[in-house]
Biopython code that builds the backbone (N, CA, C, O; Angstrom):
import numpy as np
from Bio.PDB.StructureBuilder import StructureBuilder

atoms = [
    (1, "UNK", "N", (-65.996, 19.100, 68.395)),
    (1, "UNK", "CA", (-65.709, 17.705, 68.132)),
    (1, "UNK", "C", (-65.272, 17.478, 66.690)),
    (1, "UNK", "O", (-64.268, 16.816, 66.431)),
    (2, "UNK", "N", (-66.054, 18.047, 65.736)),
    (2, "UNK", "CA", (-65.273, 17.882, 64.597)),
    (2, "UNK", "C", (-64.078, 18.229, 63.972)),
    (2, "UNK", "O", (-63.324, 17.448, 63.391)),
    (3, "UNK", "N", (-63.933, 19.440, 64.113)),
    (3, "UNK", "CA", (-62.130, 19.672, 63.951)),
    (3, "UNK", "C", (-61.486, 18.895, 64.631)),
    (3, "UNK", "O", (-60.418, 18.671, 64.060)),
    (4, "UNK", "N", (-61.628, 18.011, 66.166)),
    (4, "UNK", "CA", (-60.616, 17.144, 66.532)),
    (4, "UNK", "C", (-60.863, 15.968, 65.227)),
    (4, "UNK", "O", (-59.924, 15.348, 64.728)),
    (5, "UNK", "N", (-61.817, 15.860, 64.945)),
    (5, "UNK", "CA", (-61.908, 14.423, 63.792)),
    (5, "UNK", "C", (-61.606, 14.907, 62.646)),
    (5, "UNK", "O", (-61.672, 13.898, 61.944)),
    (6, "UNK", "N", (-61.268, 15.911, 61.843)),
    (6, "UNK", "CA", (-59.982, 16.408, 61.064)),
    (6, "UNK", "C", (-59.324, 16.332, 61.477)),
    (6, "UNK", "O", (-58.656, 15.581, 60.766)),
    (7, "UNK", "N", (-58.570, 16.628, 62.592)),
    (7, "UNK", "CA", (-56.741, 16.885, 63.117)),
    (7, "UNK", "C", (-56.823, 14.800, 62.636)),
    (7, "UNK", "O", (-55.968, 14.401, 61.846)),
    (8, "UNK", "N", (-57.473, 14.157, 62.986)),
    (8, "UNK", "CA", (-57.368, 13.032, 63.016)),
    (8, "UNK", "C", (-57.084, 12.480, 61.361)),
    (8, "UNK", "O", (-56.275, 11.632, 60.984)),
    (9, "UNK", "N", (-58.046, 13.280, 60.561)),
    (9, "UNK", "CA", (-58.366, 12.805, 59.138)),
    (9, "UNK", "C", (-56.737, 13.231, 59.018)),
    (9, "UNK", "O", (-55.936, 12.306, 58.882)),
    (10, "UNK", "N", (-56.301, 14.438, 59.061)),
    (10, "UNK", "CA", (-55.011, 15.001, 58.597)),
    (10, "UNK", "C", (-53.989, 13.530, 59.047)),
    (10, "UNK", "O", (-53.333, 12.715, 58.398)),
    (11, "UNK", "N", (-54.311, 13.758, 60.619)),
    (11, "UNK", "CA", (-52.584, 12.836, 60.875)),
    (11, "UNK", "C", (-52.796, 11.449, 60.194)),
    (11, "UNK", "O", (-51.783, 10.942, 59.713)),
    (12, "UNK", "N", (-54.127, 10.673, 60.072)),
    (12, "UNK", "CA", (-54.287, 9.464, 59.309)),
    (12, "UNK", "C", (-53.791, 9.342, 57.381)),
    (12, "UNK", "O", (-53.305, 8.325, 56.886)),
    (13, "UNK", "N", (-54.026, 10.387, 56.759)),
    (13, "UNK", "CA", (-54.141, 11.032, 55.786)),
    (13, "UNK", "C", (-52.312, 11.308, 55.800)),
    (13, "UNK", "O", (-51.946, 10.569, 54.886)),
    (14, "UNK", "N", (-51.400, 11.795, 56.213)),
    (14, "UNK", "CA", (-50.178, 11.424, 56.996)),
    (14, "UNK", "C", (-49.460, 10.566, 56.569)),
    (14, "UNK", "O", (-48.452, 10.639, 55.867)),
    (15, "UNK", "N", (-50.343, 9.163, 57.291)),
    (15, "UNK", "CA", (-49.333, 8.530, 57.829)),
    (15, "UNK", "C", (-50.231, 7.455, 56.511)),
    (15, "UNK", "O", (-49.556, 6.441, 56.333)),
    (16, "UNK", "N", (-51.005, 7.458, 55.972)),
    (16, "UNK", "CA", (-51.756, 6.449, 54.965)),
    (16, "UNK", "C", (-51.671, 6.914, 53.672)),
    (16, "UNK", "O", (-52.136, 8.045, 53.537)),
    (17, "UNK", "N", (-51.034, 6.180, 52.249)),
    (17, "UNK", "CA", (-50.591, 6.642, 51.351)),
    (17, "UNK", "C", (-51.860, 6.298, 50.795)),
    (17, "UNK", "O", (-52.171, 7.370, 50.277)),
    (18, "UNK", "N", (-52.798, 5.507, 50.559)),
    (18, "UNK", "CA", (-54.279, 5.491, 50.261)),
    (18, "UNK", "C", (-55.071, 6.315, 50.818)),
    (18, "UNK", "O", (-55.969, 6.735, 50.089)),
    (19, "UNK", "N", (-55.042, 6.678, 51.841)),
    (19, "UNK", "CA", (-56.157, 7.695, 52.379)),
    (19, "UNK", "C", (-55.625, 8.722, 51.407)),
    (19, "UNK", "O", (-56.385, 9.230, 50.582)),
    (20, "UNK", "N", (-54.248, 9.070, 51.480)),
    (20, "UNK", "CA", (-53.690, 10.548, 50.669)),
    (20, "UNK", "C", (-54.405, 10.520, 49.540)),
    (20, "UNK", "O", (-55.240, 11.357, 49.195)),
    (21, "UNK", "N", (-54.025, 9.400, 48.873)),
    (21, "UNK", "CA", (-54.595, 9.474, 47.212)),
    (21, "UNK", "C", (-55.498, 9.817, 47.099)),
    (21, "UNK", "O", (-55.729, 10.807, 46.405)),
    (22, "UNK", "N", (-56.580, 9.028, 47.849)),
    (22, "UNK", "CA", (-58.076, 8.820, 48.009)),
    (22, "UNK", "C", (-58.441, 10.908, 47.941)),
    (22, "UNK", "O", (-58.663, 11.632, 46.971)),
    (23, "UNK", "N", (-58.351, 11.207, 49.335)),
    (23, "UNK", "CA", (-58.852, 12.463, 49.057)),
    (23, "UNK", "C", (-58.032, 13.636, 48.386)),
    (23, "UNK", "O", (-58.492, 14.774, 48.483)),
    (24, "UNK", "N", (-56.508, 13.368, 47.518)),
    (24, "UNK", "CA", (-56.079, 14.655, 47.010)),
    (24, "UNK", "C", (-56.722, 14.447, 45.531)),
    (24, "UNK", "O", (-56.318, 15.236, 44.677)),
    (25, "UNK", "N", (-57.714, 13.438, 45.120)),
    (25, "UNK", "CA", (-57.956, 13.195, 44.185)),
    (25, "UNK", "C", (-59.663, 13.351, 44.051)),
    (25, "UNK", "O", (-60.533, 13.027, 43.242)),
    (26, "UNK", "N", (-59.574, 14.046, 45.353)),
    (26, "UNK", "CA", (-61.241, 14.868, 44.864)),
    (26, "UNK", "C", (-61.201, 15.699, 44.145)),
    (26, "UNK", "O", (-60.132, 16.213, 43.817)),
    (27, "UNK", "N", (-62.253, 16.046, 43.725)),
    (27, "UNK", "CA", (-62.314, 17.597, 43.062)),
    (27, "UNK", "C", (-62.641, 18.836, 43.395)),
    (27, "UNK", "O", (-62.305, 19.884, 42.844)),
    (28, "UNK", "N", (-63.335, 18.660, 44.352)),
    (28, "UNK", "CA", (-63.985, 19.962, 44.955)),
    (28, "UNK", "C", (-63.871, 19.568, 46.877)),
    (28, "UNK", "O", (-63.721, 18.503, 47.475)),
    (29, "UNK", "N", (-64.023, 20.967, 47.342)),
    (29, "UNK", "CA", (-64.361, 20.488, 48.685)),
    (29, "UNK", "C", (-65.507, 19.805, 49.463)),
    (29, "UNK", "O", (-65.699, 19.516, 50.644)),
    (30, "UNK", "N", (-66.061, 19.693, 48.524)),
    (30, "UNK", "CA", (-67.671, 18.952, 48.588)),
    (30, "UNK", "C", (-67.236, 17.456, 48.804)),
    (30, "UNK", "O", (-67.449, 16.704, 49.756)),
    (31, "UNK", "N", (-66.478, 17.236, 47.483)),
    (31, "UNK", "CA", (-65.979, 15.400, 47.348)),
    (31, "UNK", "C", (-65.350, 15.292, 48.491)),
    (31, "UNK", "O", (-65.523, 14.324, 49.232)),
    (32, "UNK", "N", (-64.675, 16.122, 48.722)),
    (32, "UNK", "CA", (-63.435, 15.439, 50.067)),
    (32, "UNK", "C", (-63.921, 15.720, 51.282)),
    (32, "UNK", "O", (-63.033, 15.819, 52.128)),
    (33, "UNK", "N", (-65.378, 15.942, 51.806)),
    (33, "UNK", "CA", (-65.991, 15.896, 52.793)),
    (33, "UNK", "C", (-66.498, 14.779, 52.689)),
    (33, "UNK", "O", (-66.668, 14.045, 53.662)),
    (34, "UNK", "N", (-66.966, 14.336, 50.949)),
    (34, "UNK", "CA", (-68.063, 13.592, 51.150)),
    (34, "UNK", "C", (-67.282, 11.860, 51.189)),
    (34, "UNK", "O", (-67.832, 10.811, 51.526)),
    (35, "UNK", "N", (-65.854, 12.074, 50.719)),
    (35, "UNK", "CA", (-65.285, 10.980, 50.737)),
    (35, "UNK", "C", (-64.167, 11.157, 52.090)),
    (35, "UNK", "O", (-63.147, 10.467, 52.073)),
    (36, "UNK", "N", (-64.331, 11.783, 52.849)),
    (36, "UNK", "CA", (-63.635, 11.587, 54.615)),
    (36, "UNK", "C", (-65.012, 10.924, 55.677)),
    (36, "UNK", "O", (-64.799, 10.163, 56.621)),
    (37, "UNK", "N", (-66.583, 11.474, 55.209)),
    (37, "UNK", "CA", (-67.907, 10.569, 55.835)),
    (37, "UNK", "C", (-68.219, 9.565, 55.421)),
    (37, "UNK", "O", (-69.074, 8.844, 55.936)),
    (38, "UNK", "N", (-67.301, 9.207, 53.953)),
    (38, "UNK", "CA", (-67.491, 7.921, 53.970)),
    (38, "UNK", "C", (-66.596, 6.824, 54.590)),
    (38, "UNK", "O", (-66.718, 5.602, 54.686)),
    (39, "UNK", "N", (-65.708, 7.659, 54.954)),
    (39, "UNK", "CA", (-64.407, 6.862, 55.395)),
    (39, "UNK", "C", (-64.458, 6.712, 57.043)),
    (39, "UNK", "O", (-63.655, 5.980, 57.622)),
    (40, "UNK", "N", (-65.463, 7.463, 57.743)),
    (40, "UNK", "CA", (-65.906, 7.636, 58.967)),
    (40, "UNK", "C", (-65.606, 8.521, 59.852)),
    (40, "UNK", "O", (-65.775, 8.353, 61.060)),
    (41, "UNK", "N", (-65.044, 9.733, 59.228)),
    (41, "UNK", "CA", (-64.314, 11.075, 59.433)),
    (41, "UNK", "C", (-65.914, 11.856, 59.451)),
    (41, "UNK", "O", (-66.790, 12.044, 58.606)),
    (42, "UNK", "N", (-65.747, 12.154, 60.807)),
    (42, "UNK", "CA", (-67.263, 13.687, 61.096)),
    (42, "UNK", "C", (-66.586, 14.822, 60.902)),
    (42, "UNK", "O", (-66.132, 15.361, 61.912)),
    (43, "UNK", "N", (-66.369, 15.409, 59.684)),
    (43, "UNK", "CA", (-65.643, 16.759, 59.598)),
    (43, "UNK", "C", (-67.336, 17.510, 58.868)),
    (43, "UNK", "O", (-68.436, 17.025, 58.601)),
    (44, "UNK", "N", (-66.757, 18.818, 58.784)),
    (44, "UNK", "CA", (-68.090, 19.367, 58.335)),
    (44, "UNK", "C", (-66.753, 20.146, 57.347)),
    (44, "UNK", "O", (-65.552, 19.925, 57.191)),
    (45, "UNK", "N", (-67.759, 21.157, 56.820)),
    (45, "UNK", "CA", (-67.130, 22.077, 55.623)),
    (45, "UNK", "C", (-66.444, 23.325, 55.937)),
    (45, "UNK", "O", (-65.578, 23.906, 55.283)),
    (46, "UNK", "N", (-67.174, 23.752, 57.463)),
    (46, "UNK", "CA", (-66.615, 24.715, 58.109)),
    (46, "UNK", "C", (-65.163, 24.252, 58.609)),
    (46, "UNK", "O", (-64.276, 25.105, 58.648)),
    (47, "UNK", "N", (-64.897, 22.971, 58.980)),
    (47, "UNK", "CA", (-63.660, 22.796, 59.285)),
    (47, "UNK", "C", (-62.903, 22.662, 58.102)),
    (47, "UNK", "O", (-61.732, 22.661, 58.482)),
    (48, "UNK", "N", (-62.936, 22.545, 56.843)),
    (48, "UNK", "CA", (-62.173, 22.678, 55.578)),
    (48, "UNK", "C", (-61.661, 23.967, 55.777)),
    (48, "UNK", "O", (-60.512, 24.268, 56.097)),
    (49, "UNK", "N", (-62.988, 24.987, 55.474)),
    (49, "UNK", "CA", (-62.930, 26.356, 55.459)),
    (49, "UNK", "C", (-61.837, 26.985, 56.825)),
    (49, "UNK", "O", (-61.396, 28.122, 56.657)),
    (50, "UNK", "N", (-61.519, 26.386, 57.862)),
    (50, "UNK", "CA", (-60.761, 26.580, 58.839)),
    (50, "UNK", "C", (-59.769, 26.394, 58.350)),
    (50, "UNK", "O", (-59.086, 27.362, 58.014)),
    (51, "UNK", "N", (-59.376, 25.232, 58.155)),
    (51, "UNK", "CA", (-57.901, 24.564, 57.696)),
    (51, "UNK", "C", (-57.270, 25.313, 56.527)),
    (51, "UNK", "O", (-56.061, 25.437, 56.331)),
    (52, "UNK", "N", (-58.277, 25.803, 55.767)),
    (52, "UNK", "CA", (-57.853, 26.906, 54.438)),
    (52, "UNK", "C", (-57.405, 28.086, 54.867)),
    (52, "UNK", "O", (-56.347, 28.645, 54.580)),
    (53, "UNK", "N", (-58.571, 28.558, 55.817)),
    (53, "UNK", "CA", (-57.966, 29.997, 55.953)),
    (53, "UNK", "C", (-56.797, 30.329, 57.082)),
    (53, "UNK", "O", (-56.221, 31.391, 57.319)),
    (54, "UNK", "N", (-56.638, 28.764, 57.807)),
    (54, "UNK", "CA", (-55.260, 29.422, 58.549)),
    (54, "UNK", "C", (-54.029, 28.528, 57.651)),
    (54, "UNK", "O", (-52.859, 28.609, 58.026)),
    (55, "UNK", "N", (-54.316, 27.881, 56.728)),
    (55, "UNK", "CA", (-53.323, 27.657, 55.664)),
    (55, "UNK", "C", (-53.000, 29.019, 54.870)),
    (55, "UNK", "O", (-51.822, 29.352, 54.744)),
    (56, "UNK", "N", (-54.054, 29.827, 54.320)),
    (56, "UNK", "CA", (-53.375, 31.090, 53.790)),
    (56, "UNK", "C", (-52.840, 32.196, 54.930)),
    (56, "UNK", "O", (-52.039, 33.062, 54.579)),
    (57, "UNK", "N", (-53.311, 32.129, 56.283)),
    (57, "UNK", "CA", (-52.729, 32.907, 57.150)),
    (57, "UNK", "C", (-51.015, 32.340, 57.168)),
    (57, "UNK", "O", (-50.046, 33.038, 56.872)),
    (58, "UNK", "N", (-50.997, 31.477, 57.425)),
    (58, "UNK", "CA", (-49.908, 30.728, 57.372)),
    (58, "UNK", "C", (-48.783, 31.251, 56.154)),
    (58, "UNK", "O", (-47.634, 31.509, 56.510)),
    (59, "UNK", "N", (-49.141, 31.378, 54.842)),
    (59, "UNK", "CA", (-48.253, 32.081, 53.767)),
    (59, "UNK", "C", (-48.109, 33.372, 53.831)),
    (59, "UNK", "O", (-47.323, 33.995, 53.117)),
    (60, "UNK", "N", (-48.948, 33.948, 54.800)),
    (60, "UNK", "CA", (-48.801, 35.418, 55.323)),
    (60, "UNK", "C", (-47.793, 35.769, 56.188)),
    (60, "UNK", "O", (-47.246, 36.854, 56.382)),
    (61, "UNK", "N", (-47.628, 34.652, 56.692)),
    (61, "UNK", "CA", (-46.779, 34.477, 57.964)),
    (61, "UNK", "C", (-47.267, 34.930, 59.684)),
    (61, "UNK", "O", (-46.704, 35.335, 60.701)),
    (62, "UNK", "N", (-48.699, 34.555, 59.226)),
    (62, "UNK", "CA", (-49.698, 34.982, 60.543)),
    (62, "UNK", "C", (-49.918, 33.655, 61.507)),
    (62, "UNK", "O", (-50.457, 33.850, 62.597)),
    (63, "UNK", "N", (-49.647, 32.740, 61.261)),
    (63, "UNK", "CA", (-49.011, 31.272, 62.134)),
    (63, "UNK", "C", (-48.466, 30.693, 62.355)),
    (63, "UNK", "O", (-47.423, 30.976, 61.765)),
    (64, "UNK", "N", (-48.272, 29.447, 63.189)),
    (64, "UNK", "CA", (-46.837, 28.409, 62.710)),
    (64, "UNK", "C", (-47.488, 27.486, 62.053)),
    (64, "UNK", "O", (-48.668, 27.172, 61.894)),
    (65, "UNK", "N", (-46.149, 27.008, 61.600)),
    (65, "UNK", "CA", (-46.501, 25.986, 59.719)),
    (65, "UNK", "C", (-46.910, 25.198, 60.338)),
    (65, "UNK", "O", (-47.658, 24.600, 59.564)),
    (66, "UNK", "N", (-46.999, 24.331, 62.038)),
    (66, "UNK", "CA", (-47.666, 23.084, 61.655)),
    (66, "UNK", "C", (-48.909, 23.224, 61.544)),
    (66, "UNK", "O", (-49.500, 22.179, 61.274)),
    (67, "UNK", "N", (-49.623, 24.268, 61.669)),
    (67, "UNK", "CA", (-51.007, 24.113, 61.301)),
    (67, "UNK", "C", (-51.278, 23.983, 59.752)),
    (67, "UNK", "O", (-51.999, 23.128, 59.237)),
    (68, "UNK", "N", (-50.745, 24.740, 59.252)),
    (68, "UNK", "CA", (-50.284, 24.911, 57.443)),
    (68, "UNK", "C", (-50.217, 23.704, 57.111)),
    (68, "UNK", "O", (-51.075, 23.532, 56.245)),
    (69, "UNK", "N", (-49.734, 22.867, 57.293)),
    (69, "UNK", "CA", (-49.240, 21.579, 57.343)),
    (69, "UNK", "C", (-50.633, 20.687, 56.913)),
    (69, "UNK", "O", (-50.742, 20.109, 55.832)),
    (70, "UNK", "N", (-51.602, 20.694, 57.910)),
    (70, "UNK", "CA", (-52.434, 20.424, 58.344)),
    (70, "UNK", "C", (-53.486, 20.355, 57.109)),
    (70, "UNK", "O", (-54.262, 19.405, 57.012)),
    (71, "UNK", "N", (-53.460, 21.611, 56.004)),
    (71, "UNK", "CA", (-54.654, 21.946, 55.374)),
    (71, "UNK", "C", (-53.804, 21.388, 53.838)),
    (71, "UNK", "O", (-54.551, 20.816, 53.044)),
    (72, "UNK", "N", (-52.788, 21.486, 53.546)),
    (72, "UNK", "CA", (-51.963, 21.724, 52.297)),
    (72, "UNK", "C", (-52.134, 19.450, 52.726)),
    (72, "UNK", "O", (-52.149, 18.792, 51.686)),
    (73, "UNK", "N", (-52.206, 18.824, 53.710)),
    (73, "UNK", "CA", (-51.895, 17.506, 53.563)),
    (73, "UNK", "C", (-53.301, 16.979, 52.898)),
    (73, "UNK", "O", (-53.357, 16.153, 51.986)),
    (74, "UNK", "N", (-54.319, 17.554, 53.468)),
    (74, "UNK", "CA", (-55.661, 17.161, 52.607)),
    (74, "UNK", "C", (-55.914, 18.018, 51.291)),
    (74, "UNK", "O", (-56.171, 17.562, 50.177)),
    (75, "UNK", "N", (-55.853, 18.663, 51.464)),
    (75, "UNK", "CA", (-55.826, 19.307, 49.976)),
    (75, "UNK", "C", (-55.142, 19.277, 48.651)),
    (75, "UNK", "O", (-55.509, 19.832, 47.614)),
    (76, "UNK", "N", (-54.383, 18.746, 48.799)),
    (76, "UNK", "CA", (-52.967, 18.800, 48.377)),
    (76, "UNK", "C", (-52.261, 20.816, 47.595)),
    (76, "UNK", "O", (-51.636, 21.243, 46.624)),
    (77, "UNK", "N", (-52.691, 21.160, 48.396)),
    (77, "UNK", "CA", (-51.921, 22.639, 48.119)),
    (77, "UNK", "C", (-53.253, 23.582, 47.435)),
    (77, "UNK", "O", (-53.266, 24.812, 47.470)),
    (78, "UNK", "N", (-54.202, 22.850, 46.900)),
    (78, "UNK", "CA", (-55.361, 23.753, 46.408)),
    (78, "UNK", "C", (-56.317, 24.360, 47.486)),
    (78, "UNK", "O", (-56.653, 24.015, 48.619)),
    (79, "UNK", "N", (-56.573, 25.259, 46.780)),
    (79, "UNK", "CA", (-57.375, 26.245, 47.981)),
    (79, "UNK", "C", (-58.428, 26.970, 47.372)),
    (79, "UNK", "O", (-58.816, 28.059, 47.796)),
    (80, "UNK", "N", (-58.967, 26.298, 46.236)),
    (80, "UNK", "CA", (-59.683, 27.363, 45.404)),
    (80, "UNK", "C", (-61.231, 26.734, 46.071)),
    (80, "UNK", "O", (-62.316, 27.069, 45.594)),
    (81, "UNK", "N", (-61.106, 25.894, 47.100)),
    (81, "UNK", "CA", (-62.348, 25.057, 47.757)),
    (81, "UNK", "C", (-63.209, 26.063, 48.271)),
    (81, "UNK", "O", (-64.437, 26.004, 48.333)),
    (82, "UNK", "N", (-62.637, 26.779, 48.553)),
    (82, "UNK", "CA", (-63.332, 28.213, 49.837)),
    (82, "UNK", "C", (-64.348, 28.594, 48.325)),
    (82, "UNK", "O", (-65.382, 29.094, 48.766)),
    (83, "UNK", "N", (-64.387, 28.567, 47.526)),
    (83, "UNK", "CA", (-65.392, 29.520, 46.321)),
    (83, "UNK", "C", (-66.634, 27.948, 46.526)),
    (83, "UNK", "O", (-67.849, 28.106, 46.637)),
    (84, "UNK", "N", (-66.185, 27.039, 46.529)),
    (84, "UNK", "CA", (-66.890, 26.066, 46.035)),
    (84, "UNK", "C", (-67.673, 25.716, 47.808)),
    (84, "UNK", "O", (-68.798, 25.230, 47.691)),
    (85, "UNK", "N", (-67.354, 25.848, 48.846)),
    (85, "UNK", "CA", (-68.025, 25.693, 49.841)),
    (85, "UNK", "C", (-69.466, 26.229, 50.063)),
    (85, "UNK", "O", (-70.052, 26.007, 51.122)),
]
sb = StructureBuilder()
sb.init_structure("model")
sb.init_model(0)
sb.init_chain("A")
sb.init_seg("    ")
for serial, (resi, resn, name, xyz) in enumerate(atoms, 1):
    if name == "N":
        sb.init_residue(resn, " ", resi, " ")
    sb.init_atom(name, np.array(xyz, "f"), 0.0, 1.0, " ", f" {name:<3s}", serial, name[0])
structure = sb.get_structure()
């Protein structure tokens, strides 16, 4: 259930230029969990940690980009979250 309520945070996050701001302007992957439960997003950390590691599979060329897509829209391209999880 929770990764479907990421795929959700992502496509909202998308299509909402405040939601974007809001979480590419966390700092850690901690904040941007803790500011998607406040926003009413049930994601956990393991689904970050998902979205990261098939975002770097993805620059490997071990997926298709729309999943890539997916992790680089909440994050905004940082990935150094996986140390901080």
């Amino acid at each position: 259930m929770s990764w479907q309520e990421f795929e959700r945070l992502v496509d909202d996050a998308e299509s909402d230029r405040e939601l974007r701001w809001v979480l590419r302007h966390c700092r850690s992957a901690e904040d941007l969990i803790l500011a998607a439960r406040k926003l009413g997003y049930r994601v956990t950390r393991l689904d970050l940690q998902r979205a990261i590691e098939e975002e770097r599979q993805e620059l490997r060329g071990d997926r298709p980009a729309a999943a890539a897509a997916e992790a680089t829209a909440l994050t905004g391209g940082w990935d150094d979250a996986q140390e901080r999880l």
